[in-house]
C-alpha positions in Angstrom: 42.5 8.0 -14.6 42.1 4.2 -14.5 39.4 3.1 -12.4 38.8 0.2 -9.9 35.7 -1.5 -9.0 35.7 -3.3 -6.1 32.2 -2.5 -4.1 31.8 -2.9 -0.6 29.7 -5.7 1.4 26.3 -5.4 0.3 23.2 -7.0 2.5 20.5 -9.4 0.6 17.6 -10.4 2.0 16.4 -14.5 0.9 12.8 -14.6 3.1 13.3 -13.4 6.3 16.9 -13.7 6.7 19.3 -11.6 5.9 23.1 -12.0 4.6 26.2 -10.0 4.6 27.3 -10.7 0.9 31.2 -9.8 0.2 32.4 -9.2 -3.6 33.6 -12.6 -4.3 30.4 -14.0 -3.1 28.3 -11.4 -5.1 30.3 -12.5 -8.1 29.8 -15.8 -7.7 25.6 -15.8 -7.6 26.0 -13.3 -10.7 27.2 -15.9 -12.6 24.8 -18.6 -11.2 21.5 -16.6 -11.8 23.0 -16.5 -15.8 23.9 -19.4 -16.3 20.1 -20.3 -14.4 18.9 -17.8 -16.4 20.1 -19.4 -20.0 18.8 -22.7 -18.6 15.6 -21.4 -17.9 16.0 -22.4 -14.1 15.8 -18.7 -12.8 13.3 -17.9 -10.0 11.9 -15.2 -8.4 14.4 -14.7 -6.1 17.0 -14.8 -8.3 16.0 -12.2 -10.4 15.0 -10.0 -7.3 18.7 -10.5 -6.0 20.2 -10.0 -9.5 18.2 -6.5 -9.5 19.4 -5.2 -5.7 22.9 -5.9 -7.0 22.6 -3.9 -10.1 19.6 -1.8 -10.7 21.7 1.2 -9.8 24.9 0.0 -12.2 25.7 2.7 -14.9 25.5 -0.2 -17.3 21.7 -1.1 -16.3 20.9 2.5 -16.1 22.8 3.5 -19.5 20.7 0.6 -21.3 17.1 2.0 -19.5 18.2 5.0 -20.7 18.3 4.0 -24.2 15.3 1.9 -23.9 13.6 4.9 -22.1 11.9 2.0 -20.1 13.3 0.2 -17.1 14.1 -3.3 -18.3 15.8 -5.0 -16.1 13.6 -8.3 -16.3 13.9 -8.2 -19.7 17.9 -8.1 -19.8 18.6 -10.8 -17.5 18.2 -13.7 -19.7 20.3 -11.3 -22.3 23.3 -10.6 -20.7 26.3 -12.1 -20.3 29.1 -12.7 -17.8 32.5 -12.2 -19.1 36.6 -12.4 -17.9 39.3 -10.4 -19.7 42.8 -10.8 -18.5 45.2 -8.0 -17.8 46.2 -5.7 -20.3 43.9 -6.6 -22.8 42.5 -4.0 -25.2 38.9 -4.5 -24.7 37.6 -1.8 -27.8 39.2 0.9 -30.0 38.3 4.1 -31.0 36.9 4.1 -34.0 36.0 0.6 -34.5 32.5 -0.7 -35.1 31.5 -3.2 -32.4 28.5 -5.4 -31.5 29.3 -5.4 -27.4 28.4 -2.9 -24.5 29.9 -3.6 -21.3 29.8 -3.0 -17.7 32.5 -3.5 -15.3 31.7 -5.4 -12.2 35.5 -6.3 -10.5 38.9 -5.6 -11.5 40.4 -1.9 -12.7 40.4 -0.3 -16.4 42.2 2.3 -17.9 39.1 4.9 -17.9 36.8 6.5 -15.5 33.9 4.7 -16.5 31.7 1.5 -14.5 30.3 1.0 -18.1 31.7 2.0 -22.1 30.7 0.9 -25.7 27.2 1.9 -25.5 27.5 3.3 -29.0 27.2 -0.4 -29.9 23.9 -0.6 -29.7 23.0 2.4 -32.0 25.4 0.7 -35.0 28.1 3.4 -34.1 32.0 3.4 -33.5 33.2 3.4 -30.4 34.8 6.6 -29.0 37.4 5.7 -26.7 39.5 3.1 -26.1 39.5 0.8 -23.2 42.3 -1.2 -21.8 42.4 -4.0 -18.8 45.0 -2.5 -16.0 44.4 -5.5 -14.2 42.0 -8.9 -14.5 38.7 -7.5 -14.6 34.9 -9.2 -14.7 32.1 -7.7 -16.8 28.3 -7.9 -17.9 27.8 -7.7 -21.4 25.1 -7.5 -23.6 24.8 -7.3 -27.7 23.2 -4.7 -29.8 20.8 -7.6 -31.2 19.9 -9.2 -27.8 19.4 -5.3 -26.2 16.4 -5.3 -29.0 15.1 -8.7 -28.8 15.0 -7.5 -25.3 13.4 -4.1 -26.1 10.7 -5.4 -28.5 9.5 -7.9 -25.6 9.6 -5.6 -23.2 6.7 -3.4 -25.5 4.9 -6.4 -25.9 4.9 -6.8 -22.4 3.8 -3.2 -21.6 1.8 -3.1 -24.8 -0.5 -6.5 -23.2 -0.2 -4.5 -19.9 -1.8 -1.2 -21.3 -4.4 -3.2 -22.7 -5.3 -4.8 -19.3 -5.3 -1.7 -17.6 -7.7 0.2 -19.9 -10.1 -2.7 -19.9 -10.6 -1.6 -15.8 -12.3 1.6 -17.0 -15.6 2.2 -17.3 -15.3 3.9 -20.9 -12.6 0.5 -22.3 -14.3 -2.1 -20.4 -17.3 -2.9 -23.1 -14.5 -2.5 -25.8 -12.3 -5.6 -27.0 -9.0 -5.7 -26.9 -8.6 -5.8 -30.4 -10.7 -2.3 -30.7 -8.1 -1.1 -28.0 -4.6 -2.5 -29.8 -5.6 -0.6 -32.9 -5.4 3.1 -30.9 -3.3 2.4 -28.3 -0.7 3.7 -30.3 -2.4 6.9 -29.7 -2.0 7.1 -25.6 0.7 8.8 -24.2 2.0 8.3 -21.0 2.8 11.9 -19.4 4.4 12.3 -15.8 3.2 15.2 -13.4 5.0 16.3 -10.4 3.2 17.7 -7.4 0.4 20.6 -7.1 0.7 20.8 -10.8 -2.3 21.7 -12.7 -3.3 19.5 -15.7 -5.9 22.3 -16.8 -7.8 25.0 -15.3 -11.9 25.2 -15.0 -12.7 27.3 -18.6 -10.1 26.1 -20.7 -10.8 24.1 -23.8 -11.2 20.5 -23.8 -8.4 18.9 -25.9 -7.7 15.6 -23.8 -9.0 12.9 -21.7 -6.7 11.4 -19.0 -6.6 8.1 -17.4 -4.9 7.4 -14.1 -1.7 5.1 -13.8 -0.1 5.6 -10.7 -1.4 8.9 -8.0 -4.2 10.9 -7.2 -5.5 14.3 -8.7 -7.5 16.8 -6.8 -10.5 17.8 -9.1 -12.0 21.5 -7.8 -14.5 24.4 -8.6 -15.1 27.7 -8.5 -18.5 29.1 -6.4 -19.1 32.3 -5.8 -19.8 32.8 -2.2 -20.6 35.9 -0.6 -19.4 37.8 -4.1 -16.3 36.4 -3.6 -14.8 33.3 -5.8 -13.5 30.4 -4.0 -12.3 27.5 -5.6 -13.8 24.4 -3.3 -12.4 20.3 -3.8 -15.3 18.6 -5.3 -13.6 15.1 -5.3 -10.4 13.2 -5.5 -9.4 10.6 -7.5 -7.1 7.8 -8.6 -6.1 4.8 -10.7 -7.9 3.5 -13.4 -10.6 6.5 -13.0 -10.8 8.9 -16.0 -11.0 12.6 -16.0 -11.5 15.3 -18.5 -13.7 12.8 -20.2 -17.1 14.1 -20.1 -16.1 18.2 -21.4 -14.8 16.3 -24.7 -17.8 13.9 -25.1 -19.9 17.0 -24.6 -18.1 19.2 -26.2 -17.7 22.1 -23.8 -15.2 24.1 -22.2 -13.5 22.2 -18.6 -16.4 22.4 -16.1 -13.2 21.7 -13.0 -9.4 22.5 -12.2 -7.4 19.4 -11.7 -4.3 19.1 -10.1 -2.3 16.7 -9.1 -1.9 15.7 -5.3 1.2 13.9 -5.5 3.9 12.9 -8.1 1.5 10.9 -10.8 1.2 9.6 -14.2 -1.3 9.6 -16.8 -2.6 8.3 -19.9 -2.6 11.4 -22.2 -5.7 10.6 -25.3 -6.9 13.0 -27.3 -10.9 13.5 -27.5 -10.6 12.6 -31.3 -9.9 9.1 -30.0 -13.1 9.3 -27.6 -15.7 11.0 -29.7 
């Protein structure tokens, strides 16, 4: 079943004013932040509006998806804006390609908003994808999606680095000392009330806040009866879990996590 993009009115905020932008008009800035974006004349604001039109796109998704990071910063000066006339066969099943695409106006002869992601993994495309009418399109190649990827670790990479030298056990350490295990942390996501380990259990890992707090409680036994009791909360950059590995005993607390919250995962053999 062929399918036609043509979005409603959207509403964009520039300061403190706000604009009823139609399709044509959206168009038109999309291809004005690029072509500010290739002349390294892109601002702020430009890549803020570029993101509220198309953070939620199946072709920005799809290529966070394969990053397993969202990029969107890093794709802007990447991608490219692109009209194919009516009719056209845009790829082939079958055929090896070096183009992903996402459609942004006109009508094609699949049910997709984006196709040829197998691009950028060097693989053949599966279907094949036809104009129905004139139709407008992001595009980005398989070797700009990684020049886009590796800066966007290098980024994060500087950015880990930063945020480990704002606690107290990383600050006295240079960054150097911290680039050579960084490797090692592993950025873990828990959802609500979970419990990152119970009081008693071994001490296998120390975790640094990123975003959240975590509830950090006891058990006492009052009036022969246990009761667990709160005995702090905490969030980012503070540790936890550290001192049971750096002393090498079972976890003296429970900690759970008070809202939706992610960590920085180390094992003690990194601490110790």
């Amino acid at each position: 079943m062929p399918i036609c993009y043509e979005q409603e009115q959207v509403i964009i905020q520039q300061g403190s004013q706000y604009t009823i932008c139609n399709l044509y008009s959206k168009i038109k800035l999309t291809q004005q932040i690029l072509e500010k974006q290739r002349s390294g004349q892109i601002s702020m604001d430009d890549n803020l509006l570029f993101s509220h039109f198309y953070q939620r796109h199946p072709f920005i998704t799809s290529l966070n998806q394969s990053a397993e990071t969202n990029l969107l910063s890093e794709y802007i000066p990447y991608i490219k804006y692109v009209e194919i006339d009516q009719n056209t066969i845009v790829i082939q099943n079958g055929e090896y390609g070096d183009l992903f695409y996402g459609l942004i106006q006109g009508k094609i002869n699949v049910n997709d908003l984006c196709f040829g992601i197998e691009a950028l993994n060097q693989m053949a495309y599966v279907q094949d994808v036809q104009t129905v009418e004139k139709s407008k399109f992001l595009i980005i190649s398989r070797q700009n999606f990684q020049e886009a990827l590796q800066k966007a670790k290098f980024k994060e990479r500087n950015n880990l680095i930063e945020f480990m030298k704002e606690s107290q056990i990383f600050q006295r350490m240079s960054k150097r000392t911290i680039a050579s295990f960084i490797n090692l942390f592993t950025l873990v996501y828990f959802r609500k009330n979970q419990i990152i380990y119970r009081e008693g259990e071994q001490a296998d890992y120390v975790y640094m806040i990123r975003e959240g707090e975590f509830e950090l409680s006891k058990q006492f036994d009052i009036q022969n009866k246990h009761k667990s009791m709160p005995i702090s909360t905490i969030g980012k950059p503070e540790l936890f879990g550290d001192l049971d590995c750096l002393m090498n005993t079972s976890r003296q607390y429970t900690a759970r996590c008070k809202e939706q919250a992610y960590c920085y995962k180390i094992s003690n053999s990194v601490i110790i």
